[in-house]
C-alpha positions as CSV (number, residue, x, y, z in Angstrom):
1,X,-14.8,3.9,2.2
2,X,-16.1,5.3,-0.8
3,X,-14.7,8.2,-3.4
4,X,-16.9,9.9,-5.9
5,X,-14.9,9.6,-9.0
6,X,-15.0,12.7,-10.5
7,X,-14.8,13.9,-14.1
8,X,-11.0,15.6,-13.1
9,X,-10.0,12.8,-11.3
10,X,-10.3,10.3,-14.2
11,X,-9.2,12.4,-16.8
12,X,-6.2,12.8,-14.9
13,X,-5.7,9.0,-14.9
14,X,-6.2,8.7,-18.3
15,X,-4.1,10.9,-19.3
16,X,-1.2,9.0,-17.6
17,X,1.2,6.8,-18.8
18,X,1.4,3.3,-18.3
19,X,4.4,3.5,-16.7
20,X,3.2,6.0,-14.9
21,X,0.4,4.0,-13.7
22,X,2.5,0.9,-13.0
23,X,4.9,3.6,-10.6
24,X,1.9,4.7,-8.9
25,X,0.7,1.6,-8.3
26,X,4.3,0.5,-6.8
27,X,4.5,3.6,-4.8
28,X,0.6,2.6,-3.0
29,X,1.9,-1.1,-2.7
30,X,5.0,-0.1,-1.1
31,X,3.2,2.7,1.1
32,X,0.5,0.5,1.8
33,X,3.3,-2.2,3.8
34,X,5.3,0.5,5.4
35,X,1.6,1.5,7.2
36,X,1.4,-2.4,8.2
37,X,4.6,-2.5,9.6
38,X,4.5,1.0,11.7
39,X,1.1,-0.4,13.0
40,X,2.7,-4.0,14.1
41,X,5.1,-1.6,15.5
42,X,2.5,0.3,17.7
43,X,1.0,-2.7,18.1
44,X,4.2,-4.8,19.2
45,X,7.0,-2.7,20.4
46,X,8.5,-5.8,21.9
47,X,8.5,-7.3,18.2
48,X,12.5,-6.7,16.6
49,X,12.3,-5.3,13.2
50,X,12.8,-8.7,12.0
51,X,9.4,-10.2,12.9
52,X,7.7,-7.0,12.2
53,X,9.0,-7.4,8.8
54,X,8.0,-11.4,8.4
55,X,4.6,-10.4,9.9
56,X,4.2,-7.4,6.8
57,X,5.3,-10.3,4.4
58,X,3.0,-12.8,5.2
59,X,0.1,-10.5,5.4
60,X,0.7,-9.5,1.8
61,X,1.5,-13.0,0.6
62,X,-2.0,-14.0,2.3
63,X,-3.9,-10.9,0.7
64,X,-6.7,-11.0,-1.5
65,X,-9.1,-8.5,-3.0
């Protein structure tokens, strides 16, 4: 997927904080494993919440760019 960084868009970032940027960043990470774990969820209804969770965590402990 690819977005067309516009002139707006990054004068918006820049104009952030970097706390700011470290809170969005958090707020993507966080987002971004709470989408993992409702699709292991779709994927595994059978799974309990415990190995849907242990599933999440080893796929971000494993991840790379």
């Amino acid at each position: 997927m690819s977005m067309e960084l516009t002139p707006e868009y990054l004068r918006t970032l820049r104009s952030l904080s970097g706390e700011d940027k470290l809170r969005s960043a958090f707020r993507l990470y966080w987002s971004a494993r709470k989408l993992k774990a409702s699709f292991l969820r779709s994927e595994h209804p059978d799974w309990e919440e415990d190995a849907v969770q242990a599933e999440v965590k080893r796929i971000f402990s494993n991840a790379t760019t």
